[in-house]
C-alpha positions in Angstrom: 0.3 -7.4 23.0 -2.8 -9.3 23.1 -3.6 -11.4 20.0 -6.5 -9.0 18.5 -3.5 -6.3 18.8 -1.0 -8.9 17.0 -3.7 -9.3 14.5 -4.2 -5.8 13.6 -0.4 -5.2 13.5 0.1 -8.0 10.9 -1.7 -5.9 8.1 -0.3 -3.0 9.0 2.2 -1.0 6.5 4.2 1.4 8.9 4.3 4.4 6.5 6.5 7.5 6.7 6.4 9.0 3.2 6.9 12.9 4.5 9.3 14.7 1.9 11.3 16.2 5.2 11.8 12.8 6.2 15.3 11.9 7.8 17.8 9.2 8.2 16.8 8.8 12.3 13.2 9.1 11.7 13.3 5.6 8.9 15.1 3.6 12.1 12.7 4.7 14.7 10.0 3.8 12.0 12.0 0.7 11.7 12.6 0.4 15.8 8.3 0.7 15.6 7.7 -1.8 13.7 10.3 -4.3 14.6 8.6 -4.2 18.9 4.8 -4.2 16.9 5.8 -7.1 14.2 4.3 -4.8 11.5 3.7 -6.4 8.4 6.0 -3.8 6.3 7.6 -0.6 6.9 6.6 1.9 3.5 9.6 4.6 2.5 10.2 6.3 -0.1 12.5 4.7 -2.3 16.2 6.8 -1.1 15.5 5.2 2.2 15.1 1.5 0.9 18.5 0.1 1.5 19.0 1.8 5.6 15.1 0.7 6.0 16.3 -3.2 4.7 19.7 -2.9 6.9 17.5 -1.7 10.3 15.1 -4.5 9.8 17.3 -7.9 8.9 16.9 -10.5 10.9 13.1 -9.4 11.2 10.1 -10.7 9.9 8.9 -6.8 8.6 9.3 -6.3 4.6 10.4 -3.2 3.3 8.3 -1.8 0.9 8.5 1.5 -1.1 6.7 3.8 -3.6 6.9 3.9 -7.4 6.2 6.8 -9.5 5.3 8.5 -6.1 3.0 10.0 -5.9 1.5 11.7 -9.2 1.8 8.3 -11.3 3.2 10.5 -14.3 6.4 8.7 -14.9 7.1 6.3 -18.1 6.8 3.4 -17.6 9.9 2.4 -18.4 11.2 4.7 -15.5 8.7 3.2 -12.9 10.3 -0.4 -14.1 13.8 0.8 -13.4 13.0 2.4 -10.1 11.1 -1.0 -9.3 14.7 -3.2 -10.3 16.6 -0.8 -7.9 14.4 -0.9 -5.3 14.3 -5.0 -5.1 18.1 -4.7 -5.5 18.3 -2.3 -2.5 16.0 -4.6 -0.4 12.2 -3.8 -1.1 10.1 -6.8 -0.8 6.8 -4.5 -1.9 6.7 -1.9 -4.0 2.9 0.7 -4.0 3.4 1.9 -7.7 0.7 4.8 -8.8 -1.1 4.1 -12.1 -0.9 7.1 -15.1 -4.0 9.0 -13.8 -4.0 11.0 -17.0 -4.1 8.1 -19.2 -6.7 6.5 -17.5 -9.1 9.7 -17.3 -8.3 10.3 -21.1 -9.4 6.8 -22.2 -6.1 5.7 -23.1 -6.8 2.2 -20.9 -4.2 0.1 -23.3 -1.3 2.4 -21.7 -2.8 2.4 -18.3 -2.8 -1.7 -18.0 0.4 -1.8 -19.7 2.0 0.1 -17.3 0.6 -1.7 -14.4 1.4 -5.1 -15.7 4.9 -3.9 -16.2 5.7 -3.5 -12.8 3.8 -6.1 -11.9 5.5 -8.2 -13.8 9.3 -7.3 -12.5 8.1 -7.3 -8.9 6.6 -10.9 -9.1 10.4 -12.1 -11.0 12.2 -10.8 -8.2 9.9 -12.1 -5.7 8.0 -8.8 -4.6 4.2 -7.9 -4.2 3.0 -5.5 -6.3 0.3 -3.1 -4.6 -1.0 -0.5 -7.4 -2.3 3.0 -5.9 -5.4 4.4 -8.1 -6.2 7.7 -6.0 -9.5 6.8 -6.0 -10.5 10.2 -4.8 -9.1 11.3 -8.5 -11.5 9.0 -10.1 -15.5 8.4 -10.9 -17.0 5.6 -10.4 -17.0 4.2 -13.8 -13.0 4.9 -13.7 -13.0 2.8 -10.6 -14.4 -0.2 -11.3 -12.6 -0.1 -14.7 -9.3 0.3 -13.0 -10.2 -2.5 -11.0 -10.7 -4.7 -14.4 -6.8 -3.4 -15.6 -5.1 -4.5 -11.6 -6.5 -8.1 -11.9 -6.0 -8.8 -15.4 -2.0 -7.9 -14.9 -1.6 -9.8 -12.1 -1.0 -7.1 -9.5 -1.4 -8.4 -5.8 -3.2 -5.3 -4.0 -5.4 -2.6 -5.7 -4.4 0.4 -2.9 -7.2 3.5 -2.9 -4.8 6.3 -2.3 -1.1 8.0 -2.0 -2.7 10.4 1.4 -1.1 13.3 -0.9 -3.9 13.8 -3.3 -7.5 15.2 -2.1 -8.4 12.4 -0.2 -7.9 9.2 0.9 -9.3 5.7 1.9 -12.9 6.1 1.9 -15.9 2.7 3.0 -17.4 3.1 -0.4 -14.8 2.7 -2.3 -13.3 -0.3 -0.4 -16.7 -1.9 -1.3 -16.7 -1.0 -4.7 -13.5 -2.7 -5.3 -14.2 -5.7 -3.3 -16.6 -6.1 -5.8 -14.9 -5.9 -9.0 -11.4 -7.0 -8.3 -10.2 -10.6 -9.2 -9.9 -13.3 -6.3 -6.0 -12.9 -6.9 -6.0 -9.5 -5.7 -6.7 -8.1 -2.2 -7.2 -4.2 -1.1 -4.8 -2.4 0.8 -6.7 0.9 2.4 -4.2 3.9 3.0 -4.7 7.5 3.2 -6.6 9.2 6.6 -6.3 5.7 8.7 -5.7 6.9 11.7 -9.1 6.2 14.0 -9.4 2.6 15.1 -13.1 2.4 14.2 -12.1 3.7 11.2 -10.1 1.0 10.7 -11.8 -1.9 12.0 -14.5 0.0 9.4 -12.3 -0.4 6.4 -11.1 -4.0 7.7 -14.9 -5.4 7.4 -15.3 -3.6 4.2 -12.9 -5.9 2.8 -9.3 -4.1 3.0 -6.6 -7.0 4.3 -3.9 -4.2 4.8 -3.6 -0.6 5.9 -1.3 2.1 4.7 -1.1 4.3 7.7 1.3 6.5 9.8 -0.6 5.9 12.8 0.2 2.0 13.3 1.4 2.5 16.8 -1.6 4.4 17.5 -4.2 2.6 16.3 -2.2 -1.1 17.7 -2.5 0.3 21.4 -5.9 2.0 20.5 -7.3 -1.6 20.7 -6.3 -1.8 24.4 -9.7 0.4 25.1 -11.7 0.1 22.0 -13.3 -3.4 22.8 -13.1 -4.2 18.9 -12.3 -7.2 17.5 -11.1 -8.3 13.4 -13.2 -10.3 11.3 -12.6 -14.1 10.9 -9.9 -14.7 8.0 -7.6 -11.5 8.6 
């Protein structure tokens, strides 16, 4: 690969989150992303410990969904499911915020539960990227979401779960840039599958991409005559 192609790779999370989703399909998503040095493979979290077996010895993280992907667990459920993951071999963990709550006004709940995970990912040595499904929200409900993901400590904000009514749009990755802490960096995901689109999202200010089309989009760049901004 050339090094713009190694670039883009490196904030890539290799996502297969399909609910028909099969033991041979996690190791050729594995099989991908160990030839592209992908920065993480994304499973749901029954396919956490063969996803951590296919890709020892690797560089890749394995990194899984919490409360996927309506948000509507307890919280105390989304903490349990985060411990089991990190015991299984997650190394991330893309937990969705209480929607509800946070449309409703109840922000107190909302931040909790954030910070929660938060929290038991950073004590077992995980990022913790939180998905707001921005396409859910107003803008007054996204930049105060924004204010809840940096004040617990959460290392991504992430616009989208791709199973909601849309997905990673320029705006919003603008709009967060803008209001989120210096600790916390953007993670676009949902509909990233055009390379413009992507080099798009990159400038914007997103330093990783959830996407099923990683392979795609790395040998997209072959033709493309794009290049990444400075610093990614």
């Amino acid at each position: 690969m050339t090094t713009e192609q190694q670039r883009l790779a490196a904030i890539i999370d290799h996502t297969l989150l399909k609910p028909e989703a099969q033991p041979n399909h996690i190791a050729n998503l594995c099989a991908e992303a160990r030839a592209y040095s992908f920065a993480s493979v994304c499973v749901n979290p029954n396919y956490v410990a063969l996803a951590a077996e296919r890709l020892a010895g690797s560089a890749v993280n394995v990194c899984t969904v919490i409360g996927f992907p309506l948000g509507a667990n307890a919280t105390e459920t989304k903490v349990f499911e985060t411990e089991l993951a990190i015991k299984h071999g997650a190394r991330e963990v893309d937990m969705v915020i209480s929607i509800g709550a946070l449309k409703s006004g109840n922000y107190a709940l909302v931040e909790h539960d954030i910070k929660a995970v938060a929290d038991t990912a950073r004590s077992n040595g995980a990022l913790c990227k939180v998905i707001v499904e921005t396409c859910l929200l107003s803008e007054e409900e996204k930049i105060t979401v924004c204010g809840m993901v940096t004040r617990a400590g959460a290392d991504f904000i992430k616009t989208s779960t791709g199973f909601s009514t849309g997905g990673a749009t320029l705006a919003d990755v603008r709009l967060m840039r803008q209001h989120i802490g210096t600790n916390v960096q953007i993670k676009a995901s949902g509909g990233v599958r055009d390379i413009q689109f992507a080099m798009q999202l990159i400038e914007a200010g997103a330093t990783r991409l959830g996407t099923s089309s990683g392979v795609a989009l790395v040998q997209a760049m072959v033709d493309a005559s794009v290049t990444i901004a400075s610093g990614y």
